[in-house]
C-alpha positions in Angstrom: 78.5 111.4 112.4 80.9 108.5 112.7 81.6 107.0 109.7 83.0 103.6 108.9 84.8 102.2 104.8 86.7 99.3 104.4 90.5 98.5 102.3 91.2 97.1 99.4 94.5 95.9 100.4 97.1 95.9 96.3 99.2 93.4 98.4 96.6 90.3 99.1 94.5 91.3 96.2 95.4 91.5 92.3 93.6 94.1 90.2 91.8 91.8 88.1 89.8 91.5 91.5 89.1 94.9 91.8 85.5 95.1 89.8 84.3 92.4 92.1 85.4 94.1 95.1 84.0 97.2 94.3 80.9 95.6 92.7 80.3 93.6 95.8 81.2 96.6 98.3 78.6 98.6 96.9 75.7 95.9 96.6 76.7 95.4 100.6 75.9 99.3 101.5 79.4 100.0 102.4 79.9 103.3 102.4 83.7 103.7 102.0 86.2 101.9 99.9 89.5 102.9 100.3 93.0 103.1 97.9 96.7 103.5 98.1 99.3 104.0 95.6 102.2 101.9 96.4 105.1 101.9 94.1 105.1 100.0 91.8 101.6 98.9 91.8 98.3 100.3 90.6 96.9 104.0 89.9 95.3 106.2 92.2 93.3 108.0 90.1 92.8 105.2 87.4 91.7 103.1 90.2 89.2 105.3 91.7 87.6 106.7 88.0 87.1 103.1 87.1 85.3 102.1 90.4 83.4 105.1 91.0 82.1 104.8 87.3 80.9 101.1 88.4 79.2 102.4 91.1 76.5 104.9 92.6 76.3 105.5 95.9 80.2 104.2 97.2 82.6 106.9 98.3 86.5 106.5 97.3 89.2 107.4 99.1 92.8 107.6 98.3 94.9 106.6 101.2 97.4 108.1 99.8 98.8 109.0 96.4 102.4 110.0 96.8 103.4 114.2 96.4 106.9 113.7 95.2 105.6 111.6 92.1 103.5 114.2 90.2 103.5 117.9 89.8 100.7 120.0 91.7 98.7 121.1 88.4 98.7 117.2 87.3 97.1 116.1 90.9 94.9 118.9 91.2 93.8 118.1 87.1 93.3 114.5 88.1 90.6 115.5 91.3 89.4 117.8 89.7 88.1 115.7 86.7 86.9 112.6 89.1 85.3 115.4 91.3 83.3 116.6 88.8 82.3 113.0 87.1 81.7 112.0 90.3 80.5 115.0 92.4 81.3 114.5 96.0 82.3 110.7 96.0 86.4 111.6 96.0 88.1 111.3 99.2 92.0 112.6 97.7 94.7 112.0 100.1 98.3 112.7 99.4 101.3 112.0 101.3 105.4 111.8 101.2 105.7 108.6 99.6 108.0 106.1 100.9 111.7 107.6 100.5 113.3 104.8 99.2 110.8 104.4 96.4 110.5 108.1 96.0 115.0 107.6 95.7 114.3 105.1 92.5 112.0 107.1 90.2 114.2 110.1 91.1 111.6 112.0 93.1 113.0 112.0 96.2 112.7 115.4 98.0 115.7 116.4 100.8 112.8 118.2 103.1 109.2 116.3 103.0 108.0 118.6 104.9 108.7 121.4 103.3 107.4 119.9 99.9 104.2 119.4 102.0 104.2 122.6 103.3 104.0 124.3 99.6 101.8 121.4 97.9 99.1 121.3 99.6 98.1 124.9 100.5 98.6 124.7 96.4 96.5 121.7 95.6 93.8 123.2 97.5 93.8 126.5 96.5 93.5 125.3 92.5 90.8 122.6 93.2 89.1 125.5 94.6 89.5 127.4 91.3 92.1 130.0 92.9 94.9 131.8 90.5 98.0 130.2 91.9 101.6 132.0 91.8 104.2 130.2 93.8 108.1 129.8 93.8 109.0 127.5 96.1 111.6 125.2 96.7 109.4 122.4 95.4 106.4 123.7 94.1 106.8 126.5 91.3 103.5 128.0 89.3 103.4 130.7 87.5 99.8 132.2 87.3 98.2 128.8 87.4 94.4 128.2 87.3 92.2 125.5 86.6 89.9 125.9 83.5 87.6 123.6 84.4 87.8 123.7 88.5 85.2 121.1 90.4 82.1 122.8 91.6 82.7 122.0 95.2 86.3 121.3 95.8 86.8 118.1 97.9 89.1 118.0 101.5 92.2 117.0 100.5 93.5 114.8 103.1 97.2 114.4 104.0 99.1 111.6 105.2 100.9 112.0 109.0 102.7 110.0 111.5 105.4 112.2 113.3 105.1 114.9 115.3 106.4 117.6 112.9 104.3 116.1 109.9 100.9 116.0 112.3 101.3 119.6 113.2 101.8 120.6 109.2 99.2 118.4 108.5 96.8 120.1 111.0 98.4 123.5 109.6 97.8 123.3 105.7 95.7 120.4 105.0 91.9 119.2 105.4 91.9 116.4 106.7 93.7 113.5 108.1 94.9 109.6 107.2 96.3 107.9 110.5 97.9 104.7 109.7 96.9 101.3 111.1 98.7 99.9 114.2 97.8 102.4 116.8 96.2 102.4 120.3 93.3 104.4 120.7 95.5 106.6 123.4 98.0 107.2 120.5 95.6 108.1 118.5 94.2 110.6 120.2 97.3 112.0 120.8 98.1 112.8 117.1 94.4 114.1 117.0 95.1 116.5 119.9 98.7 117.6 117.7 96.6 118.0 114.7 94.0 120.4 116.2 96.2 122.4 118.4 98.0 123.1 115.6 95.2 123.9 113.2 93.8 126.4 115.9 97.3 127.9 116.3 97.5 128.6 112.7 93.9 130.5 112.5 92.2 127.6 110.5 88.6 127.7 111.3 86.5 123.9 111.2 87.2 121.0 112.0 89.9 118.5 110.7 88.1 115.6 109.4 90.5 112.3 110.9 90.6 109.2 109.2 92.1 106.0 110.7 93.1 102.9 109.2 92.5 99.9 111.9 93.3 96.2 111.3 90.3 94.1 111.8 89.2 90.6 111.3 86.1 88.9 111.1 85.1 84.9 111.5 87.3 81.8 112.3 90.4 83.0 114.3 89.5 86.4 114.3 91.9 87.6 117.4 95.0 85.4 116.2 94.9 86.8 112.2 94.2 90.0 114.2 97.2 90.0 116.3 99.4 88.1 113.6 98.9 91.5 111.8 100.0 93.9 114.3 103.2 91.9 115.6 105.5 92.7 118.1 104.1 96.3 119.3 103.0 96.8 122.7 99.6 96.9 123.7 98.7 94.2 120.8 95.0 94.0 121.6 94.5 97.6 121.5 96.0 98.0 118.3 93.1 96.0 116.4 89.5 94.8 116.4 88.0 91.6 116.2 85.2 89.1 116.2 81.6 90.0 114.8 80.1 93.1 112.9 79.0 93.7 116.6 81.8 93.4 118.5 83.8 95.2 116.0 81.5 97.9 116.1 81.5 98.1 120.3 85.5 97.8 120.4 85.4 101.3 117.7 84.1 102.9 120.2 87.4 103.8 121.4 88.5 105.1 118.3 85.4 107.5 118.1 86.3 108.6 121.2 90.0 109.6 120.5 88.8 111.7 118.0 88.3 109.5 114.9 85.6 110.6 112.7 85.9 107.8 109.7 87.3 104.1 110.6 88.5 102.5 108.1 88.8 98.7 108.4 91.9 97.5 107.3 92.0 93.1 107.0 94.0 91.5 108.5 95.9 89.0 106.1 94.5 87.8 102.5 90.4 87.3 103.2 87.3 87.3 101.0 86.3 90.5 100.0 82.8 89.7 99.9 82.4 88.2 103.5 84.7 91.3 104.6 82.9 94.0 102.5 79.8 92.1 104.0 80.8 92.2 107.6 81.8 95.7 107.3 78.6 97.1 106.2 77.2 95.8 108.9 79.5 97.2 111.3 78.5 100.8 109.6 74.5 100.3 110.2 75.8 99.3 113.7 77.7 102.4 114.3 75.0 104.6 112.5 72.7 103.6 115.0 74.5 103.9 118.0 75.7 107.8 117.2 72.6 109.0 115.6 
């Protein structure tokens, strides 16, 4: 079933406003409330502990947290002890990091890709309470195993833009986080590279694709839409706009390239609450129509 969440954005919101966000996200029936970890702002996995413990029924996602800045053990330990506080409300996502930040704490890998290549296949394997011996070029473990492993181990969801990081990602990894500012047809582009390379490499089920899309609801909707997406071709297909019903009609075309969880993304500083409301609504909307 398509699914819809919602962003709190760290750049137009502080973390004092976080409780309120989350408070008022899950008192709206949003389903999804989604996370990154930017350098140098706030905590993945502090972040989603606190505001799952605040919580009941909302989902988390982390959109991503960045591989080159923790060791696989230390990620997997984090999941794994929100996963099972929490069971099945932890959407993890991991991803390169942005090299220049990764090149100021030190972390920066030569090959992303081949860091991604060994840490995910490993972060997977010990969230799902696998013995892990690996000497890689990034990722070393010497007969590693979680003591304490989650009952069900969550998808782990990787980051991926390019070509070459779509196919890996559709290789090694669970799921999927597409970035805002694409066209439907582009997105269903990188779907189509991610699951013709998860059927050449043997893995059975499906890839479960999330998509961040700018959106804005109320006064000026289109021009804070299109203020967000700038100078790229196509602007109006590269965000949604208007009311919860438009918004939910114009998704359509994100469903249909192969999206299975929109994630609204808004556009410029707004008020959580309206947007958390509106949002909601747009996921009873969507419910309804692919029930």
């Amino acid at each position: 079933m398509a699914r819809i969440g919602a962003i709190f954005n760290p750049y137009t919101h502080a973390p004092e406003e976080f409780r309120d966000a989350v408070v008022v996200a899950e008192r709206e029936g949003l389903p999804e409330l989604w996370i990154w970890e930017d350098c140098f702002r706030t905590s993945a996995f502090a972040t989603a502990a606190a505001a799952l413990a605040w919580t009941e029924q909302l989902r988390l996602g982390i959109g991503i947290s960045p591989m080159p800045l923790r060791n696989v053990a230390a990620t997997a330990m984090e999941i794994a002890t929100v996963e099972r506080l929490f069971p099945g409300r932890l959407l993890p996502g991991v991803g390169h990091g942005v090299l220049p930040w990764m090149g100021q704490v030190g972390a920066r890998v030569a090959s992303p890709l081949t860091l991604m290549r060994e840490y995910v296949p490993a972060l997977r394997s010990l969230l799902a309470g696998e013995q892990v011996d690996t000497a890689g070029r990034y990722v070393t473990l010497d007969a590693v195993r979680l003591d304490t492993p989650p009952a069900t181990a969550p998808l782990v969801y990787a980051a991926a833009e390019g070509p070459k990081t779509l196919q890996l990602c559709g290789e090694v990894a669970d799921g999927v986080v597409l970035d805002s500012n694409h066209t439907p047809a582009e997105v269903r582009a990188s779907v189509e590279t991610i699951r013709g390379a998860r059927a050449a490499a043997g893995r059975e089920g499906d890839h479960d694709v999330v998509a961040f899309v700018i959106t804005a609801f109320g006064p000026d909707a289109e021009a804070r839409a299109l203020a967000d997406v700038g100078d790229k071709p196509d602007p109006h297909q590269r965000a949604v706009w208007g009311d919860p019903a438009a918004v939910a009609t114009a998704l359509g075309e994100f469903f249909d390239a192969g999206v299975d969880d929109v994630v609204l993304l808004p556009a410029s500083r707004v008020d959580a609450a309206a947007f958390y409301a509106s949002a909601a609504e747009v996921s009873r909307l969507v419910a309804e129509r692919t029930a």
